[in-house]
C-alpha positions, 0 to 999 in steps of 0.5 A, a space after each residue: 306089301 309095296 310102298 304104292 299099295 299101303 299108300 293107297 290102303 291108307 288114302 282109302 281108309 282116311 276117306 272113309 273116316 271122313 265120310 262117316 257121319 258121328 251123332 252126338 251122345 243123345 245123353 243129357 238131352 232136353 226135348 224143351 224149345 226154348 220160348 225166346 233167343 237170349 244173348 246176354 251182352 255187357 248190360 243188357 239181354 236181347 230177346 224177341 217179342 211180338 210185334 203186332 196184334 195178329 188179328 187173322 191170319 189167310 194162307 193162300 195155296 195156289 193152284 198153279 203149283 204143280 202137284 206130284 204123286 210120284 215115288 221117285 226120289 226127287 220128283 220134278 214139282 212145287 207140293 210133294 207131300 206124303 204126311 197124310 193119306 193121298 188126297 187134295 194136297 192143296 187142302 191138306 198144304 193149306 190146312 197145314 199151314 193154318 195149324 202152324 200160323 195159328 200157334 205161332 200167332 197165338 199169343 200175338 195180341 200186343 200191338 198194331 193190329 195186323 191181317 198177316 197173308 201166307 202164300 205158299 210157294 214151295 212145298 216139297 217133302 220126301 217121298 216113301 223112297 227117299 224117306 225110307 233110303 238115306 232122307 234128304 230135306 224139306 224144301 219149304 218157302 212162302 211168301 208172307 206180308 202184313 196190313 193193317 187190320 182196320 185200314 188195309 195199308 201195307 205195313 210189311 210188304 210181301 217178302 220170301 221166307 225160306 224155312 227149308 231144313 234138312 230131313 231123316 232117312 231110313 232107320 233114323 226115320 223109322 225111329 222118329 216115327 216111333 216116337 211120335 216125330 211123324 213127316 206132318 209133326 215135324 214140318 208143323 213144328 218148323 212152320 210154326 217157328 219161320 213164321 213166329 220168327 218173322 213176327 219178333 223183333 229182338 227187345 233188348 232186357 235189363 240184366 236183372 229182368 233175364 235172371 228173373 226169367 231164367 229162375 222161372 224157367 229153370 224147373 222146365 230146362 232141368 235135364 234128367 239123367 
């Protein structure tokens, strides 16, 4: 072979090593979501802690987004959504982002007392085609912002929140699916997260206080082999 073809040959083979994608071992994998960050400094933890009394939460999805049904692979629209039968997406949006505001703001009831405002700005999904083929990521931003439950005074003013992750594709996908990881459990789960993070605030802990936590959370993080 001439010395110009091997040296093409082996470009040639050292791109696709690095195009190649390698997961790491599933094994020793836990399912569990830890309930708070811990970094552990020279004296003390931080953790997060809530900041408010979340007395109601009002999600607001606006009729001036633009809504797509198309099965493209990127369709040109602020609420693409194929995590439930076709429908009024608006509802379905809005009804989504109740569920997640309700479980993160569920155990929020130390503090001011606060009316958190959720407005929808973008929700964008994957369509069928781009589930299906090679996946790409949900492109999700609101805009969030609390008052004060008994006087109405701006105590955080409204402020874009950007939860956008990427999403699976095609066998992946398929697997996931199986396993219960359907479009509306996972965009839940990642909702439910941005809008709890927004309400924490990080609480430094005694060194003493974080080993007593971690000995009771202990038996839930225990990993099967």
């Amino acid at each position: 072979m001439k010395p110009t073809r091997m040296i093409a040959l082996f470009a040639a083979l050292a791109l696709l090593a690095g195009c190649a994608e390698v997961e790491p071992a599933s094994r020793g994998a836990t399912d569990v979501t830890p309930l708070a960050e811990i970094t552990v400094g020279a004296e003390d933890a931080v953790m997060t802690a809530p900041l408010y009394d979340v007395r109601t939460v009002r999600v607001s999805v606006p009729r001036t987004l633009h809504v797509s049904e198309a099965n493209l692979y990127y369709p040109i629209a602020d609420i693409v959504w194929r995590g439930e039968a076709r429908g009024d997406r608006y509802a379905q949006v809005s009804a989504l982002f109740t569920e997640a505001a309700d479980r993160a703001t569920g155990a929020m009831t130390e503090g001011r007392p606060v009316v958190v405002d959720i407005e929808v700005v973008r929700f964008h999904a994957l369509t069928e085609k781009t589930r299906y083929t090679f996946g790409g990521s949900y492109s999700l931003k609101f805009r969030i912002g609390v008052t004060d439950a008994e006087t109405g005074a701006v105590v955080v003013a409204p402020h874009l929140v950007n939860a956008s992750q990427p999403a699976s594709g095609g066998q992946k996908a398929i697997e996931e699916e199986e396993r219960g990881l359907t479009q509306k459990v996972v965009v839940t789960q990642i909702l439910t997260d941005a809008i709890r993070a927004d309400l924490m605030t990080p609480v430094a802990q005694p060194r003493g206080a974080l080993s007593e936590r971690i000995s009771l959370l202990a038996p839930a993080l225990t990993v099967a082999e």
